[in-house]
C-alpha distance (Angstrom), angle and dihedral (degrees) to the residues before:
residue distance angle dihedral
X1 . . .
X2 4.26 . .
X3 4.08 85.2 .
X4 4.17 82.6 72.4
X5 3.47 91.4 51.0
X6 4.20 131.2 90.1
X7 3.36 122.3 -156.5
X8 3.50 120.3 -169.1
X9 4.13 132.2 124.0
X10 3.99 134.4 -58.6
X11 4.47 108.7 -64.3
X12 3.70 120.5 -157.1
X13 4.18 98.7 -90.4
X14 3.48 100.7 29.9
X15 3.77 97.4 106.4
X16 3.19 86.4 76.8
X17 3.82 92.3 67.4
X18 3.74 94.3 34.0
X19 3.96 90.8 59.0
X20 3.90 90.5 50.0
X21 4.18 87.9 53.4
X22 4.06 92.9 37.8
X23 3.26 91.1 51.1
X24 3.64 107.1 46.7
X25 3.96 91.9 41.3
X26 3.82 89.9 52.0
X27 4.08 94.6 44.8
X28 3.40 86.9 62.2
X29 3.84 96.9 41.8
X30 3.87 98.0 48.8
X31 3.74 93.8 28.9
X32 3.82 127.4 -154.4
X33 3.84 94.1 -9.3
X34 3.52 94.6 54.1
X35 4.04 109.8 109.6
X36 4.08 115.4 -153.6
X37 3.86 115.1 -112.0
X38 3.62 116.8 -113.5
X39 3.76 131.3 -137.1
X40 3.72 89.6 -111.6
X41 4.10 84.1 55.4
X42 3.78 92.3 49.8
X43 3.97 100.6 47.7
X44 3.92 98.8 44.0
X45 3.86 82.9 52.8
X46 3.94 99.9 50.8
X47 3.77 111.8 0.3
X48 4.16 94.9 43.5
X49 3.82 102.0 35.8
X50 3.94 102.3 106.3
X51 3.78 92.7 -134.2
X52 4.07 92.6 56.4
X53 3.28 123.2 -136.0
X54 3.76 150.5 -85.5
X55 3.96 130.8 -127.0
X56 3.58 147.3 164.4
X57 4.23 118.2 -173.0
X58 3.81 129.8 -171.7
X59 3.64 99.6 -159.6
X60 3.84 130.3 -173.2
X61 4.22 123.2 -128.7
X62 4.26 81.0 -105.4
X63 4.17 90.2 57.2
X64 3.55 91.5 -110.8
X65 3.52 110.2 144.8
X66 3.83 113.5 -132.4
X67 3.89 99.5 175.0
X68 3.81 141.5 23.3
X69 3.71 135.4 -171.7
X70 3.77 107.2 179.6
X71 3.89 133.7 168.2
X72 3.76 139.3 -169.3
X73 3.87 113.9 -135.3
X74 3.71 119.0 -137.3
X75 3.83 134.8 -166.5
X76 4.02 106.9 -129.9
X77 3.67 120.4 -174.8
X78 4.10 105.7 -139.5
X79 4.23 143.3 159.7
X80 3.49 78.6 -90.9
X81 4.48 101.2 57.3
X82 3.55 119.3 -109.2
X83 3.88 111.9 -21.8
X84 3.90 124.0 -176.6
X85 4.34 113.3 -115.8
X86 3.96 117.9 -166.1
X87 3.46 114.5 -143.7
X88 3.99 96.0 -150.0
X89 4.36 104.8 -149.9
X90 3.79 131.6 152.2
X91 3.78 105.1 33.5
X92 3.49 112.4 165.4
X93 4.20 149.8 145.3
X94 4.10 121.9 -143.8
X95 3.32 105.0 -100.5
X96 4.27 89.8 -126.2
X97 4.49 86.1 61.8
X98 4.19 94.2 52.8
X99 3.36 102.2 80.7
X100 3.70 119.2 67.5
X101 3.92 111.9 22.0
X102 3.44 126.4 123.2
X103 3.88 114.0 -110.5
X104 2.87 123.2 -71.5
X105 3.41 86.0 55.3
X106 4.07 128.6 -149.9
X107 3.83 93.1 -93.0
X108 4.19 82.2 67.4
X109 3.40 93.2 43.6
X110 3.46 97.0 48.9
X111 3.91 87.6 49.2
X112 3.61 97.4 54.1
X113 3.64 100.1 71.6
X114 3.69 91.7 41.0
X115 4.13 87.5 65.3
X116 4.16 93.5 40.7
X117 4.00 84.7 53.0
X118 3.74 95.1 57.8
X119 4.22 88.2 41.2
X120 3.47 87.4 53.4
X121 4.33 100.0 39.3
X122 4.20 86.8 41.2
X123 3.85 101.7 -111.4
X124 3.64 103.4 168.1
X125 4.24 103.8 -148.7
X126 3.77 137.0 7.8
X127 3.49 106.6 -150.1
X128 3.99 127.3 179.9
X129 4.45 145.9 147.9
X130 3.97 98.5 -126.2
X131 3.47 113.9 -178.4
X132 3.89 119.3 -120.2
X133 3.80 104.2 -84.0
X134 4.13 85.1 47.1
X135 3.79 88.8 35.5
X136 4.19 88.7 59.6
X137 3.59 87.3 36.8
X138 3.78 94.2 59.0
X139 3.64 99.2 42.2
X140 3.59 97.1 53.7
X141 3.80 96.7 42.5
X142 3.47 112.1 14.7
X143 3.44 114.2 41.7
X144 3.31 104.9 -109.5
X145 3.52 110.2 166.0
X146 4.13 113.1 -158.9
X147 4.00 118.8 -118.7
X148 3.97 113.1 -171.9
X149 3.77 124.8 -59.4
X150 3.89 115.5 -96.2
X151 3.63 115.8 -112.9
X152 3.79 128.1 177.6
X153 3.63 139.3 -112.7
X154 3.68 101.2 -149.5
X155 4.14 135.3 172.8
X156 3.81 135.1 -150.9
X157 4.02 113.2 -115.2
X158 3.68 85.8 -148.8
X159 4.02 88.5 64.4
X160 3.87 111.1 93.2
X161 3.73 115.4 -84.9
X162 3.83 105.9 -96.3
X163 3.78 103.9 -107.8
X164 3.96 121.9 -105.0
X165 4.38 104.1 -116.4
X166 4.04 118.2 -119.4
X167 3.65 107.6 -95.9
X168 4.17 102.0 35.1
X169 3.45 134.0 121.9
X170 4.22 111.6 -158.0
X171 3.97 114.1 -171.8
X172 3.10 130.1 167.8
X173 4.36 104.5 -133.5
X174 3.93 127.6 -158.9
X175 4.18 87.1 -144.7
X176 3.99 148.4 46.1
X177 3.87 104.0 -81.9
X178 3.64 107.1 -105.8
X179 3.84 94.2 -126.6
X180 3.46 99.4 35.7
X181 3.88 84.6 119.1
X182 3.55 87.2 69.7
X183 4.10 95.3 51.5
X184 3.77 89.4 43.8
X185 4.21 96.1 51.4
X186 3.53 87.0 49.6
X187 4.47 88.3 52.2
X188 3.50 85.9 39.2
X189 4.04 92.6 53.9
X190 4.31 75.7 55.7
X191 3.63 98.2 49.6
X192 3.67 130.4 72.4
X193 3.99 99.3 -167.4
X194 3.89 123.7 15.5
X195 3.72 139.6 138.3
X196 3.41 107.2 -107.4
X197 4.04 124.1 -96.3
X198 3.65 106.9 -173.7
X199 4.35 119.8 140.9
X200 4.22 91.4 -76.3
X201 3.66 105.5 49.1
X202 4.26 87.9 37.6
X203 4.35 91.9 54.8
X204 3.89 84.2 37.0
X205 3.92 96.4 56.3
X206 4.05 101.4 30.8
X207 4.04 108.6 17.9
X208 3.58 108.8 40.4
X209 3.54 91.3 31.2
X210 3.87 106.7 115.0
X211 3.60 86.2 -130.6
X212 3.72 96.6 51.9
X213 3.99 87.7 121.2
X214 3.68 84.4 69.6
X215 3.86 94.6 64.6
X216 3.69 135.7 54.8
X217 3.99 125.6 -150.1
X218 3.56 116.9 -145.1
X219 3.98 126.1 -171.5
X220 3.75 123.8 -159.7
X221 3.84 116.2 -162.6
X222 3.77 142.3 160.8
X223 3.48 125.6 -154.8
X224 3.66 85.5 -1.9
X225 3.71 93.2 -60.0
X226 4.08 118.5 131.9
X227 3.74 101.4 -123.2
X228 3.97 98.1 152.1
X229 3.68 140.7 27.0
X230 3.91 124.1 -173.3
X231 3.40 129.2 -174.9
X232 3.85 112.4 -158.9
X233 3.96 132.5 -162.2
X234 3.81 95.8 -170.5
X235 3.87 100.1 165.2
X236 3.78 97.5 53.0
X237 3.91 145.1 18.8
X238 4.08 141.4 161.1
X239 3.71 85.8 -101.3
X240 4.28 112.6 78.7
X241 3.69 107.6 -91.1
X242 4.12 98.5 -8.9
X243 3.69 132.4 143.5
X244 4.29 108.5 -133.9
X245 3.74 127.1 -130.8
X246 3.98 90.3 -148.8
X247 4.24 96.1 175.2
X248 3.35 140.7 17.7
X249 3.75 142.8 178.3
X250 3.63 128.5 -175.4
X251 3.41 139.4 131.3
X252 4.04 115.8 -97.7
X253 3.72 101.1 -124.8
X254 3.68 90.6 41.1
X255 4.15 103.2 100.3
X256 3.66 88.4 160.7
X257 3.70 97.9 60.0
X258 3.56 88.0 43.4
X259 3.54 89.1 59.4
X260 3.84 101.2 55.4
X261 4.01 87.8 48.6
X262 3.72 90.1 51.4
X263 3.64 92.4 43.3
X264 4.11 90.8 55.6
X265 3.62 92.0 46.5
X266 4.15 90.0 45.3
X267 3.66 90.5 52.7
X268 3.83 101.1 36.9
X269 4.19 83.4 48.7
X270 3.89 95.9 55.7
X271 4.11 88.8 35.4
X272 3.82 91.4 54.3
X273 4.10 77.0 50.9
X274 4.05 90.1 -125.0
X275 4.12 119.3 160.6
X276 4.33 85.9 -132.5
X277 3.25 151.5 14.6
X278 3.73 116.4 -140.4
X279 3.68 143.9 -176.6
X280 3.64 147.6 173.6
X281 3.95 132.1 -121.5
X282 3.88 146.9 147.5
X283 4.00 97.7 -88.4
X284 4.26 88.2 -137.9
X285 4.18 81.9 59.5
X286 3.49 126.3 116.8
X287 3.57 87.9 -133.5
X288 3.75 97.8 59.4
X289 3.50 86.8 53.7
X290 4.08 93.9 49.0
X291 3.96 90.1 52.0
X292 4.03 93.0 47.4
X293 3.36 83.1 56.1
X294 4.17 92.0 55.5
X295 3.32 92.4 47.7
X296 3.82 115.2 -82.3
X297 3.37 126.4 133.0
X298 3.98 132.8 -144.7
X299 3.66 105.7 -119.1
X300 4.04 132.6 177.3
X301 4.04 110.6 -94.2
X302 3.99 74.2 -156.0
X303 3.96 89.3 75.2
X304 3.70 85.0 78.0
X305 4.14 107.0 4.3
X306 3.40 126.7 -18.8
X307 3.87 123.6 -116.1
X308 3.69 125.5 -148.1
X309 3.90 128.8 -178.9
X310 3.50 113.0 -147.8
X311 3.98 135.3 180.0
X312 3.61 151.6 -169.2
X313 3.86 123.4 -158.1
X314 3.65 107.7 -145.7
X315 3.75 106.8 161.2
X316 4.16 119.9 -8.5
X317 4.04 134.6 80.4
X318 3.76 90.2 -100.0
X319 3.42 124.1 117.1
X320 4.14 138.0 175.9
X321 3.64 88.4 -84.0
X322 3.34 99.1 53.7
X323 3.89 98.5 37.1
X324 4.23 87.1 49.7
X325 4.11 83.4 48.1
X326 3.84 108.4 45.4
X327 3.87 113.4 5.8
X328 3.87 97.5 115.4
X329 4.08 107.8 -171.7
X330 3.91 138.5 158.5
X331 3.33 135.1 -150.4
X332 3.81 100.5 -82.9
X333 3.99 91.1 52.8
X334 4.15 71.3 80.0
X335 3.87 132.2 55.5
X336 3.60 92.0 -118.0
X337 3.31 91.6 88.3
């Protein structure tokens, strides 16, 4: 049955195609909740996102597409200069093509010349959350190498809201600060490994998204300087019946703009009438440490599904030391947020 299929990258028209397989595989997946992606969805995800996009198809004589490897590439700022991450999402087989093959199976093969392509083009890390049957999958065939699990720092509603500090401004803004180059140099100076959040990628991931009514940008300044920037998800999160901090952007040291972000996201949480607030960071991170001290509490993403990061190194210095050591992320580096 694979000797009738092509495999071969993305072609202008076949979203079309891709959206009919996505969409039935994930219907069936997510069940009755699950709403179809649209072709606005699709294109602002590959076709608009300024560092293009990455894509492997299995596709059958009639066009339908039976498997898809895809990636999101990422600007990250490391030791190293500016390296290229791929954010691996929506991997998937047509339900009609998984019976039948001989291992390894055309999801695999489709996979394998995703990973030579970014060898070849210099992407630095693939980087993804595959569930288990993926997860087993990808270690045994692909190379994926595991990371740490992901577990959540998450905060009772019922707590008080964390109070605003003397001197700050919080409001809520409709665009990308104009200098939040200058706040993110100065987190960058902080940071030894980071995808990069300067003006394009930020209005890429939360303004032109299609689903930018989901999210909420806050700005926290003083004095009229930018010294935080929130992102907020406050109608949904991987935790039952949470509001999400997706992004965030203050400086290490500075506990008082942490405070006015966390007191935004406190108040928007128990306005929103959520049970928790939760978030997502690298447990070493200063930030973990700021929000324990506000109140959250690290708690097992395996109370309700376990999250793992895993990784493949296919062109950069880095190694698993160095990525468990200094990759600093949040939960909108992902797209479960």
């Amino acid at each position: 049955m694979s000797a009738e299929l092509t495999i071969r990258g993305y072609q202008p028209g076949d979203e079309h195609q891709i959206l009919a397989t996505f969409n039935r595989v994930f219907r069936e997946v997510c069940g009755p909740g699950f709403v179809d992606r649209t072709l606005e969805q699709w294109r602002w995800q590959y076709l608009e996102n300024p560092n293009g996009h990455r894509m492997s198809l299995a596709v059958a004589p009639d066009g339908t597409i039976v498997s898809q490897y895809a990636g999101v590439p990422l600007l990250a700022d490391s030791p190293h200069g500016p390296l290229v991450f791929v954010h691996c999402v929506d991997s998937m087989t047509h339900p009609d093509w998984r019976a039948g093959l001989k291992r390894p199976g055309i999801f695999v093969l489709t996979g394998w010349p995703f990973s030579a392509h970014s060898r070849r083009i210099g992407d630095a890390v693939l980087y993804g959350f595959p569930v288990d049957v993926a997860f087993r999958i990808g270690t045994r065939y692909l190379e994926y190498h595991f990371l740490r699990v992901i577990d959540f720092l998450i905060r009772d509603t019922a707590l008080p809201v964390v109070p605003r500090p003397d001197g700050f401004t919080v409001e809520r803004v409709s665009a990308i600060p104009s200098d939040i180059g200058t706040l993110y140099a100065a987190v960058r100076a902080e940071k030894t490994l980071l995808l990069r959040r300067d003006f394009d990628y930020l209005h890429w991931r939360y303004v032109r998204n299609p689903s930018h009514a989901d999210y909420e940008l806050w700005t926290a300044r003083s004095n009229g300087e930018l010294r935080g920037f929130l992102v907020l998800k406050p109608g949904s999160g991987l935790a039952p019946d949470a509001a999400t901090i997706a992004d965030w952007m203050a400086r290490e040291a500075d506990a008082a703009a942490a405070a006015a972000l966390l007191h935004v996201a406190s108040r928007r949480a128990a306005e929103e009438k959520k049970v928790r607030l939760m978030t997502v960071f690298p447990e070493w991170s200063r930030e973990w440490q700021a929000l324990l001290a506000h109140g959250f509490v690290k708690t097992p993403s395996a109370n309700w599904l376990e999250r793992r990061l895993v990784y493949l190194v296919t062109g950069s210095p880095l190694d698993e030391p160095s990525l468990q050591a200094n990759w600093w992320y949040a939960l909108g580096d992902s797209d479960l947020a």
